[in-house]
N, C-alpha and C positions, 0 to 999 in steps of 0.2 A: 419645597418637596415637589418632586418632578411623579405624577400619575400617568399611569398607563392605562386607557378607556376601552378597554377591546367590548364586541356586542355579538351574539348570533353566529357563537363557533360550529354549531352544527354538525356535531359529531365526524368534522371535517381533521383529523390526525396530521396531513400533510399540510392543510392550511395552519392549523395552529400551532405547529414545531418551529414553523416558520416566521410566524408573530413573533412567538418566546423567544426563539434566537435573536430576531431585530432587539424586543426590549431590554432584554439581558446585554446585548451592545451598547443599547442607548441609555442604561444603567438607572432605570424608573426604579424610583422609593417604593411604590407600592401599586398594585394591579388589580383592577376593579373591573369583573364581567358583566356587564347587565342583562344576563340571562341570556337564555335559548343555548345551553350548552347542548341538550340534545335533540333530536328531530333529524329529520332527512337525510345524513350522509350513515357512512359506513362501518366508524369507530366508535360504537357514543362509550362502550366501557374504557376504552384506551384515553378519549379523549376528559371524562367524568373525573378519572384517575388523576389524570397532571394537574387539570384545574383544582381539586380536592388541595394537590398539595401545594403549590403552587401561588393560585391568587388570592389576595388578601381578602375580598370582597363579592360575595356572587349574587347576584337578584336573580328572583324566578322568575323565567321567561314562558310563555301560553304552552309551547310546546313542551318544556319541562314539568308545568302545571298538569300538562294533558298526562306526562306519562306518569309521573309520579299518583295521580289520582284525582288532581285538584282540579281538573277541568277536563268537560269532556269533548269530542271532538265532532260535536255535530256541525260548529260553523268549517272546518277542515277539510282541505280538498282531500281527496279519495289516496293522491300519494303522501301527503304529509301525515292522512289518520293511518294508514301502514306501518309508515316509517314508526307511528309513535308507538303501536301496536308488538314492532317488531325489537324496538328498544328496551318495552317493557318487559318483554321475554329474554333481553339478552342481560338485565341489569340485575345483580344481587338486591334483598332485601336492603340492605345497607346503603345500597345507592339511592336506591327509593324514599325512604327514611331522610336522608339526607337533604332531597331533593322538595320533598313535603316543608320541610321546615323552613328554607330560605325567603327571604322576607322579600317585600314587593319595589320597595324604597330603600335608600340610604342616604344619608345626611355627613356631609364632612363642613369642616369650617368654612370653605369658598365657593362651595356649591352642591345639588342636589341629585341623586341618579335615581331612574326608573326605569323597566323596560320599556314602557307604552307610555302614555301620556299622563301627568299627573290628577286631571280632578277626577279620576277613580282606576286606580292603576289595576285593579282585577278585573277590570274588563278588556284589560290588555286593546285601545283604542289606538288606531294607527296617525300619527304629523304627518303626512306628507305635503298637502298645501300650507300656504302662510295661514291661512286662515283654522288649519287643522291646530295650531301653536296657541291659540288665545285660552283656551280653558285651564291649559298648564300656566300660564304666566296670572291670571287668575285664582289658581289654588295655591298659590304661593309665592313670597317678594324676595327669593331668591335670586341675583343678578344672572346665575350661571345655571343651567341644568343640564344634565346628559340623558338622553334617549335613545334605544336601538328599535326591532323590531320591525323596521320598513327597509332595513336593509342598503335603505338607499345614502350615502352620507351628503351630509350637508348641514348648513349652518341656517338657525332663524333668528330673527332679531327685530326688533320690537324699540324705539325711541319716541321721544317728545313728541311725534305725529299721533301715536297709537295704532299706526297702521304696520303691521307684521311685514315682514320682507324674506324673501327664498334668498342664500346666497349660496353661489359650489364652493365645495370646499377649498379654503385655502389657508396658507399660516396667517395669522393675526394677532394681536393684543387686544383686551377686553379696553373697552372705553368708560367712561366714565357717564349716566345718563342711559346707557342703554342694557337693552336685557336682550340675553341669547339662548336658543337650546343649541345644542351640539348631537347631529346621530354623525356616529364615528364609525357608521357604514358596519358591513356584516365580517367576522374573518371566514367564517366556512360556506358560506352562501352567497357569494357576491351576483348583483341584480343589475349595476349599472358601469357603463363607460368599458373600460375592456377588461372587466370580470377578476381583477386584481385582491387580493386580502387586503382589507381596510381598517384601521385604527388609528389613534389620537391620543396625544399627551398634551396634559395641563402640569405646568410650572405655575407654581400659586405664589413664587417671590415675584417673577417678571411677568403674573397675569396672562401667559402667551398660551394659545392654542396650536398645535403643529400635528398636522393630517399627514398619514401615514401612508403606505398603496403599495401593496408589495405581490408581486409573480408567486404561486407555491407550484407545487410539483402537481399539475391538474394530470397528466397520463398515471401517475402514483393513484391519486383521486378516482380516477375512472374508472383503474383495476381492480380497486379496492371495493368500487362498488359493483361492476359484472362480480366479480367474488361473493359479494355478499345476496348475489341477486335481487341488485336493484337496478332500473333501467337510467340513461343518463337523462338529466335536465338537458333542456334546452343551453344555458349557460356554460355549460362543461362542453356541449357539443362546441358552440362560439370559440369559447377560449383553447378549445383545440386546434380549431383551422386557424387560430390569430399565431400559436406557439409553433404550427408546421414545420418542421423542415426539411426539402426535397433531399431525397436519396441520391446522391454525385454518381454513386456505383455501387457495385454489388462486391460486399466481401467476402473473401476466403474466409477459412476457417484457420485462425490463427492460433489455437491449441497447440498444445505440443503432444503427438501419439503418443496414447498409452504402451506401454513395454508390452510385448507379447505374454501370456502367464505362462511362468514357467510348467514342464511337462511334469502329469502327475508320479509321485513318489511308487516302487514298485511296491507291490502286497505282500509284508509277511509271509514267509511259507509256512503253510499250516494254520494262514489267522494266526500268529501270534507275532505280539508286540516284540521289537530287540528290549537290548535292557537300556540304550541309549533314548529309544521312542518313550520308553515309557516311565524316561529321568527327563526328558524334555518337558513330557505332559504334567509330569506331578510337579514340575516349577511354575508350568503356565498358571497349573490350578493355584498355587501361592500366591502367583505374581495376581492373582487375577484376585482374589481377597482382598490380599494387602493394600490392589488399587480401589475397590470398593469399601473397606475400609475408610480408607484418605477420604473418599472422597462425601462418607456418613458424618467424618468429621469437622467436613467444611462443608456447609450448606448452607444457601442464599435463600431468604424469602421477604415476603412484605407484604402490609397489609392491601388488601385489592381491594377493588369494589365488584370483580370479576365472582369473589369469592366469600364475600361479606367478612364478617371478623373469622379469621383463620382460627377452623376448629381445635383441642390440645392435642398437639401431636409431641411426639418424641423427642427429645433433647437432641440438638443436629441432624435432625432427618434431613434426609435429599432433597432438596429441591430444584436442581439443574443436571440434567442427562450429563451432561459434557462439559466438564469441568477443569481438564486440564487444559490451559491458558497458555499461549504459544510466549516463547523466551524472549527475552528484549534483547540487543544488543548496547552493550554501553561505548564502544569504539566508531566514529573520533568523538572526543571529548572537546566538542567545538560552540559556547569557549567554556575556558576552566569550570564554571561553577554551572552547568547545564543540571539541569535537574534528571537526575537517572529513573524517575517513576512515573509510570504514566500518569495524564491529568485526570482528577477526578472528574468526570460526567457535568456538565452544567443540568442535566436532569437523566432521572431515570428514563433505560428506556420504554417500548409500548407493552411489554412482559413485565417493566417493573422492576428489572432486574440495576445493578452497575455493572455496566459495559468495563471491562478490563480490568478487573479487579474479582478474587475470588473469597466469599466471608462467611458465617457460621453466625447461629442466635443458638441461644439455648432454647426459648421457649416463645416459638414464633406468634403466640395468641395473645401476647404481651408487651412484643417488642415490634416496632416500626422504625422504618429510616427511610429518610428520603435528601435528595440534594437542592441548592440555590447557590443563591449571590446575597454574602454579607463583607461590607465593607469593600464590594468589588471582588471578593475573594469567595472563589469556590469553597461551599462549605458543605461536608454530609453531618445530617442530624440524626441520632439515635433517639429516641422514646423509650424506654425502659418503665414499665410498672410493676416493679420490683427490682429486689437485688437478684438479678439474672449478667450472663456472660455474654460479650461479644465479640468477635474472631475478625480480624479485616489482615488480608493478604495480597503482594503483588504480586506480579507475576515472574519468573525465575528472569534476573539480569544476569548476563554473559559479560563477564569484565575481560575478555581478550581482549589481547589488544592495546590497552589502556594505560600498562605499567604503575598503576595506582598503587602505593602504601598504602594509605589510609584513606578514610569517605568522611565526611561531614554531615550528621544527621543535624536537620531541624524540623521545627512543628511548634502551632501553637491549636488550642483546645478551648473552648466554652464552656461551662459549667449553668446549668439553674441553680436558683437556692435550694433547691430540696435537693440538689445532688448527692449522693453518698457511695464513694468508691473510689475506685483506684484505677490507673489509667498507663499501661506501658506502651513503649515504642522499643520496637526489636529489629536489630540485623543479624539474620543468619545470615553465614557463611560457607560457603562451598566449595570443596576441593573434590576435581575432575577422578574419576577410578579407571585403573587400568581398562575397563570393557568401555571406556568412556561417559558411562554414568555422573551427574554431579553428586556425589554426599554430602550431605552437613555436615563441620568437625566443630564448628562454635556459634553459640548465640550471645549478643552482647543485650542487655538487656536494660531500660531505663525508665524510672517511674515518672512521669510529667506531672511534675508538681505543679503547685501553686505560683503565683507569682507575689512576690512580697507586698508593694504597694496596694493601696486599696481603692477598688473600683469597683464601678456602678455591678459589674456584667464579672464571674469568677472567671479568673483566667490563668492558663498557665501555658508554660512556653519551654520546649527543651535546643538547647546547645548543642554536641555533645560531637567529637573528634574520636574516630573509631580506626583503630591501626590494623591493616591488614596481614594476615601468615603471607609468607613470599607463595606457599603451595593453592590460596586463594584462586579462584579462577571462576566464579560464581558467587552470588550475593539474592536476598531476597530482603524486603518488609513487610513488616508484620505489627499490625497494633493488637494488643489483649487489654480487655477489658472488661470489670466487673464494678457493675454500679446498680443504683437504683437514681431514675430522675431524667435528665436527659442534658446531652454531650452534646456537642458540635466542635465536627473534625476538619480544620484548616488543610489546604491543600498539604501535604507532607513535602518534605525537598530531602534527598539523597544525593549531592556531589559527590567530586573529587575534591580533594583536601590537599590546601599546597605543603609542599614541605616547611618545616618551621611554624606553620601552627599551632595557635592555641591548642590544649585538651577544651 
């Protein structure tokens, strides 16, 4: 099993998007924080949020301790007891709760994690010299341990001498005979060398250590915190003048001018409306329901920590102003089996929301969903506590162009045992209207069943060869579904289908 060690995110957004991205590459079985997700930067609900869904594993770190309640901030310099101050006001009950709970240790079969040092982890005590390492290697004959907290990364190690050794980071293999801690350095707070995001993976089949160090987006970081008015560290100042880069010239404004507004319409004689004005306005007033309507019946939400457990609201209430999702095009078809749907999100984004995709809960106080990586494969999970409804929608595909008959749908679906429900995958179809409008004229519709063999994990998987009208000219998907228990939705795939084709 490949672990991913990250320590001291720091309510740092742009540093830790950028972690997740590397690890989601480097495709780690499972991701272990060792606390201080919040403290000092500018996002701690955005960043509280992803870690929530996210990592497998999180330790309370002093500064999470401080805001949650568990500790108070008299040993804290004057900007860290603010920051902690200012997190506690931005966090839902539910973050707090959360945050209280998370234990101080964690134990796996190859080794031991803490935030601070083991022989009394609540007093949250800082490694930095060899000599800071003996008490930990003392309170326990674990060969391997992980520690963050000083932010600084680096390796200690301890052999048949008894004498403790500093070494910098680098890749290695655990030896046989000696003991190591591991700090895997800070992602949102970086202190040392040129102020890089820092983490670490352990493969526990080939024993191997491999240190991470990765650029994030520090002018994102800076903005983010003048916005939140916070002043910058010294560190962010550094990694700004290292990131510089000199202005060659001065640009134009490469815009392209706005049209002039057309000149206002003449006034009624008399104030009163023609009967054309006022057949224009009684459409606008329809069209403008109908699209408020749509848009009551597709609504996005999730549980936050922004907002603790979402109060009971309304079957499909609103939850995204702007909703209508710009049209894909499917032409060129380069090569045949390109998949026509965008890819699901490898995570939510800092709203929370799935980025290009538009979806609908029945009863948002109940239902949660979020995305990952299983089996290497983009997966969104649904939560259901109860038999409630869910809506997932692309965005309108434009088949000009394409000459396509027929589309190829596939999908496959995860089940819990306690699942109970039904699960379709749908292609509307659309043909263009004289004013240019798309219409729907057919929905094909298919229930994803089970799969017959029996395994560990329920599963079921659809086929399925979908012929298109020649008057076709548009296409959407759509899953519907009504369960109680919880789903996981495989990335979907929509081709083109060759001629001669299975159904």
């Amino acid at each position: 099993m490949r672990y991913a060690i990250v320590s001291d995110l720091h309510a740092n957004l742009a540093a830790w998007q950028t972690v997740l991205t590397d690890i989601a590459d480097l495709k780690a079985d499972k991701i272990i924080c060792l606390g201080d997700v919040a403290g000092y930067g500018p996002n701690p609900v955005e960043v509280l949020e992803s870690v929530y869904r996210v990592v497998n594993v999180t330790l309370l770190g002093n500064h999470d301790a401080a805001v949650c309640g568990r500790l108070t901030t008299e040993t804290f310099s004057a900007r860290a007891a603010t920051a902690v101050a200012r997190h506690r006001e931005q966090l839902a009950p539910a973050a707090l709760e959360w945050l209280s709970q998370l234990p101080l240790t964690h134990d796996e079969p190859a080794f031991r994690c803490a935030h601070s040092e083991f022989s009394a982890p609540a007093e949250f005590r800082y490694i930095v010299e060899p000599g800071d390492a003996l008490p930990s290697w003392q309170a326990t004959t674990a060969q391997l341990l992980f520690v963050g907290h000083s932010h600084l990364p680096g390796i200690y190690v301890i052999g048949e001498s008894g004498t403790p050794h500093f070494v910098v980071p680098c890749d290695f293999e655990l030896e046989d005979g000696k003991r190591y801690i591991i700090n895997p350095g800070s992602v949102g707070y970086p202190r040392a060398g040129d102020c890089r995001s820092s983490y670490c993976l352990f493969d526990d089949a080939s024993r191997s250590i491999t240190f991470r160090q990765l650029p994030f987006d520090s002018a994102g970081y800076r903005l983010a915190m003048q916005g939140a008015g916070l002043d910058d560290d010294p560190w962010v100042q550094q990694k700004e003048q290292q990131q510089h880069l000199p202005t060659l010239r001065e640009s134009p404004s490469f815009a392209k001018p706005a049209p002039p507004a057309p000149p206002p319409a003449p006034a009624p004689k008399n104030g009163a409306a023609t009967r054309r004005e006022r057949h224009t306005a009684s459409r606008q007033r329809v069209f403008g329901f109908a699209a408020l309507a749509a848009c009551a019946l597709l609504a996005a939400g999730a549980l936050a920590f922004r907002a603790g457990r979402a109060a009971p609201s309304p079957a499909l209430a609103i939850a995204v102003p702007d909703f209508d999702l710009p049209s894909l095009a499917a032409y060129p078809l380069t090569p045949a089996d390109k998949n026509l749907l965008p890819a699901l999100p490898a995570m939510l984004n800092p709203d929370g929301r799935l980025e290009g995709w538009r979806y609908a809960f029945e009863d948002r106080s109940k239902q949660t969903f979020s995305t990952g990586l299983r089996d290497a494969a983009t997966t969104l999970c649904i939560c259901n506590e109860g038999p409630l409804k869910a809506q997932i929608e692309s965005p309108l595909i434009n088949l000009a162009g394409t000459g396509l008959d027929a589309l190829r749908l596939t999908g496959r679906i995860r089940k819990s045992e306690a699942f109970d429900g039904v699960v379709f995958y749908q292609l509307v179809i659309y043909a263009t209207r004289p004013d240019g409008a798309p219409e729907p004229i057919r929905t094909d519709s298919f229930e994803v069943r089970d799969m017959r063999q029996k395994v560990a994990v329920l599963s079921a998987a659809l086929n399925r060869k979908v012929a298109l009208p020649k008057r076709a000219t548009h296409m959407r998907f759509r899953i519907e579904a009504a369960f109680s228990g919880t789903l996981e939705i495989e990335q979907p795939r929509v081709a083109g289908a060759a001629k001669g084709e299975r159904k």
